[in-house]
N, C-alpha and C positions, 0 to 999 in steps of 0.2 A: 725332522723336528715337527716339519706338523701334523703328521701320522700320531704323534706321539703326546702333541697337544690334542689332539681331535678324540684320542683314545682316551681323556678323562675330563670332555667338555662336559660331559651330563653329571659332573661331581665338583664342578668348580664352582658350585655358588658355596659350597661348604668351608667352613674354616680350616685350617690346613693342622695338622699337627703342631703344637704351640713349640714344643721342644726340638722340635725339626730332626728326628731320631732317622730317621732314614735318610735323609740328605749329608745330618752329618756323619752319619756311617758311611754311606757312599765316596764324600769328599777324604774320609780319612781313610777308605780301601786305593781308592787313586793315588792318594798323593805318599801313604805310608805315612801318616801321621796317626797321633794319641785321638781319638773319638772325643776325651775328654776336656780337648783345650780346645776344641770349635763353637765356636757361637756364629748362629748365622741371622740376619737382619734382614732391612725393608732396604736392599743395596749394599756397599759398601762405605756411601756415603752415610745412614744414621749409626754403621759403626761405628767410625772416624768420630762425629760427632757425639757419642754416648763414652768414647775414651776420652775427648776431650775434657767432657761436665765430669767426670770420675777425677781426671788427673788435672787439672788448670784451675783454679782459685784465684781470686782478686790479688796484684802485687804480681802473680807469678811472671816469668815468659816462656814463651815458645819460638823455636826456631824454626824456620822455613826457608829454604832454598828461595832467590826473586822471584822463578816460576813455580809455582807452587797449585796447587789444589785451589779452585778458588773457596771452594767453604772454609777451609781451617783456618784463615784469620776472622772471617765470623764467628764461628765457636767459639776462637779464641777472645776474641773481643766481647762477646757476649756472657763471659765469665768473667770479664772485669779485667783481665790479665792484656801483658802486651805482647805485641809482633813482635820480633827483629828478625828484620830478611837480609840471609846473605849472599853476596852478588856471585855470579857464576863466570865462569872462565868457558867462551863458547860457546853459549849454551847448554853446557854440563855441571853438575851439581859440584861444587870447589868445597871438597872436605877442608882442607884449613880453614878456608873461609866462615865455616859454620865451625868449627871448633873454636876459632879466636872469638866467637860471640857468647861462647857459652858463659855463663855466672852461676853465682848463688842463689838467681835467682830464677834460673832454667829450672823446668819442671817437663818438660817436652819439646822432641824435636820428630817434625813428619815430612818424608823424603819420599816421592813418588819414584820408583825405578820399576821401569823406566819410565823417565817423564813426559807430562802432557804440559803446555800443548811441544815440547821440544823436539820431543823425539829421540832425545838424549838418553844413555844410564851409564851408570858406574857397574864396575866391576864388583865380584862379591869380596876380594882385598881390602877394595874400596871402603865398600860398606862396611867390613869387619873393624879397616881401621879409625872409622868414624864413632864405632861403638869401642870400640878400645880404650880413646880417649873421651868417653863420656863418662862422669862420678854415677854411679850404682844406681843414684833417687833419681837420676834424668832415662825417662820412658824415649826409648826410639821407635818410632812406628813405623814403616816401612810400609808403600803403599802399590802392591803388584798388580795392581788394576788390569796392566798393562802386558807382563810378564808372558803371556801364550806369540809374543808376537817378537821377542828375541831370539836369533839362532844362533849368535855367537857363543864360540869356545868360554871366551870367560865371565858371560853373565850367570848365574844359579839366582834364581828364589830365595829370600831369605827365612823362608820355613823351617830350614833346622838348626837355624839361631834361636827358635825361641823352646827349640829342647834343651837347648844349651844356657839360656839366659833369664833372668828372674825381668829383666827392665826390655825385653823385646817384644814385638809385637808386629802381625803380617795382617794385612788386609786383600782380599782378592775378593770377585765380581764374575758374574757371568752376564753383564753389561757387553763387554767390549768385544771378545773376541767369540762368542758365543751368540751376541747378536739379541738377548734379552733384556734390555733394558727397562720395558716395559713390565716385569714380572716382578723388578724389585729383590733380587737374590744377590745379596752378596752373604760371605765370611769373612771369620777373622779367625786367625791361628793365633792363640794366646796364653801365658804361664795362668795357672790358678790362680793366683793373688791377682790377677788383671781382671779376668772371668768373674771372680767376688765383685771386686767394684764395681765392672758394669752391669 
């Protein structure tokens, strides 16, 4: 890695490609995903936040797992909209739990799998059957920060949920297990209608 930083220190006062065309080709030759539903950021955190301002309006709510992200009730709250957190069984994320809170007036729910600071995740059943029971207009964001550091049988990434789904949405980072934190790289895997808004 820093062979590799070293080999384009006399070009990093430049501004980088604004569309990020080569990273996100890269991230969608890796991971076999569309080139087309990648947006990458300043992190994974002003993703998170720039789908927030897109989907969260004053009135609305958001749901969040107890442990949660600590930015997304700021975002949330700083759109006028409310929290509701639902408590967890173990420290693992209790889909009931966050299903019996959903209303009319959900607009968004963001689930770190696996989670910090827990250390927890659900399963990808799990997750499926969390978006199963969510009505069409409620956005699930799914936030795999974390994801290079599970080696269990039945976790999977939820990246090709959002081939399959018009209201999903994956965040990932090469914060954590890649050790850049400092560079500010994250993505997000997302349907076109999501991409438009932010």
């Amino acid at each position: 890695m820093k062979a590799a930083f070293k080999s384009v220190a006399n070009n990093i006062h430049r501004y980088p490609d604004g569309s990020q065309i080569q990273l996100r080709q890269t991230l969608a030759d890796v991971h076999n995903l569309d080139v087309k539903k990648i947006v990458c950021g300043n992190g994974s955190e002003e993703l998170i936040g720039l789908i927030v301002r897109s989907y969260i309006s004053p009135g609305d709510e958001m749901l969040l797992s107890e442990n949660h992200f600590i930015m997304c009730p700021i975002y949330c709250r700083a759109q006028g909209a409310d929290v509701i957190f639902a408590p967890e069984k173990d420290y693992k994320i209790d889909i009931d739990a966050l299903l019996e809170r959903v209303s009319e007036k959900t607009r968004m729910i963001i689930v770190a799998n696996p989670n910090n600071p827990t250390g927890t995740y659900i399963s990808e059943s799990e997750i499926r059957r969390l978006h199963a029971g969510l009505p069409e207009n409620v956005l699930l964001l799914v936030d795999d920060a974390y994801a290079e550091y599970v080696t269990t049988d039945d976790y999977k990434t939820s990246l090709d949920m959002v081939d399959q789904y018009d209201n999903v949405v994956v965040t990932r980072t090469f914060s954590k297990i890649y050790g850049l934190a400092g560079l500010r790289i994250g993505w997000a895997y997302c349907p076109q209608s999501v991409l438009e808004n932010i």
